[in-house]
C-alpha positions as CSV (number, residue, x, y, z in Angstrom):
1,X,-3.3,-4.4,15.9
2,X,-2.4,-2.0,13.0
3,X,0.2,0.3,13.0
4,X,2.1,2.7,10.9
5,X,5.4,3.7,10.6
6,X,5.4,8.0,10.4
7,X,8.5,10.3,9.0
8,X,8.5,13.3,11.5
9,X,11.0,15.6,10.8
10,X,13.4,13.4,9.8
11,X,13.0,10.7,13.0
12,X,11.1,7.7,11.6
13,X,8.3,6.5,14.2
14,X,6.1,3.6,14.8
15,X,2.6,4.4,16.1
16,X,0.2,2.6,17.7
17,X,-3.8,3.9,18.2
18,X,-4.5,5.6,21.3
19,X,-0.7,5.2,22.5
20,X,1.6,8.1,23.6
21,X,4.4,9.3,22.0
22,X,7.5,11.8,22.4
23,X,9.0,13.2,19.6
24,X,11.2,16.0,18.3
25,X,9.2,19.5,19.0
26,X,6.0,20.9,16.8
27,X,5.5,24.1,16.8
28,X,1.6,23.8,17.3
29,X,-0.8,25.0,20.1
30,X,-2.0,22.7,22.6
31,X,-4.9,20.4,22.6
32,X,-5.3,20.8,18.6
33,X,-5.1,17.5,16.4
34,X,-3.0,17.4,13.4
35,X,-2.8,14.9,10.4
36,X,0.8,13.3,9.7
37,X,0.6,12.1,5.9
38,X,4.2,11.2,5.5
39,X,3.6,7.4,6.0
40,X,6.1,5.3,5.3
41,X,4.6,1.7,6.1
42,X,1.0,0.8,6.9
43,X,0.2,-2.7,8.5
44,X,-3.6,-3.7,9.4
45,X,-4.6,-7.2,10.2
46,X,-1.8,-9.2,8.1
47,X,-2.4,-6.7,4.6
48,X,1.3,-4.8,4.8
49,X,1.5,-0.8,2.4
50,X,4.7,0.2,1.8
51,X,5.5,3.0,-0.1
52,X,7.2,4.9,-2.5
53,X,8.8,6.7,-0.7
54,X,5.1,8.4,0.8
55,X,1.9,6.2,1.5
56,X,-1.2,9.0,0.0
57,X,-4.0,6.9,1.0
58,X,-3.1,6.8,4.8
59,X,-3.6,9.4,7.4
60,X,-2.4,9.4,11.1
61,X,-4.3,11.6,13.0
62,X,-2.6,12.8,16.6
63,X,-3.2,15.7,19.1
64,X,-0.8,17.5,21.3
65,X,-0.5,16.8,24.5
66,X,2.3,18.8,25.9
67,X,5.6,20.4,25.1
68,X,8.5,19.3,27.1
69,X,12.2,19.5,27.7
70,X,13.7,16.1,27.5
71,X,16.8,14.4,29.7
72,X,20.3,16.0,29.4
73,X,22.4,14.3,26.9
74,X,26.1,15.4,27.4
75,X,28.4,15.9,24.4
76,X,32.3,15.0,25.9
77,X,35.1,16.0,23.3
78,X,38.7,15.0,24.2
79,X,41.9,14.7,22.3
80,X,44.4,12.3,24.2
81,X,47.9,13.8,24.8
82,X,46.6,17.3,24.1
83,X,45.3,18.7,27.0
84,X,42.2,19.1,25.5
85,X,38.9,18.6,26.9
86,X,35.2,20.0,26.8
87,X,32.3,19.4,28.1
88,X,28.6,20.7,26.8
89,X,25.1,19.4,27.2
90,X,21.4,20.3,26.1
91,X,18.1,19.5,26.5
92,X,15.9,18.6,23.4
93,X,12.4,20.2,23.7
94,X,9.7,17.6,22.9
95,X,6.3,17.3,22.4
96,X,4.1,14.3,23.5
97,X,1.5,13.2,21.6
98,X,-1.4,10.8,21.3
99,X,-2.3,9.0,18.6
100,X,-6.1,9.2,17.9
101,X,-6.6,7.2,14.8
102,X,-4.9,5.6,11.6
103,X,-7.2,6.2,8.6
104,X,-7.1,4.9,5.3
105,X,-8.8,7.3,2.6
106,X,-12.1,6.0,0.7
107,X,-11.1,4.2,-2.9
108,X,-8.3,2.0,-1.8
């Protein structure tokens, strides 16, 4: 089983071939497959790539499934003795994708 561990924006990932995903929202149509080169660790059958601080041999290629709203998280601020209390929450947007292949670029 190989794997790679992906930088997308800013949250570090580990993906898996043909394995669903959520992460922070892309700003991409539908249906359309993107490349991810900011690879941070590449492991295929015991051979390990780490790099420094970008892998430029490897290529994770996904495709969008959907865009989502995530669960509410609630943000609770409080100051004892004060009075002082507030309570917000949001939903994150997300996008789910699926990983369709982890390529490795001819020459290495």
């Amino acid at each position: 089983m190989n794997y790679a561990i992906v930088n997308i924006q800013g949250k570090q990932l580990k993906l898996t071939e043909n394995k669903y995903v959520y992460v922070p929202h892309i700003s991409i149509n539908l249906k359309e497959k993107i490349f991810l080169n900011e690879v941070l660790f590449f492991y295929e059958d015991g051979s390990i790539k780490i790099g420094d601080p970008f892998l430029k041999d490897v290529n994770v290629q996904v495709k969008i499934l959907e865009h989502i709203k995530g669960k509410k998280i609630i943000i609770f601020k409080k100051k004892r003795r004060k009075g002082y209390k507030v309570k917000n929450g949001f939903r994150p947007f997300l996008t789910k994708i699926q990983v369709i292949s982890i390529k490795i670029k001819n020459g290495s």
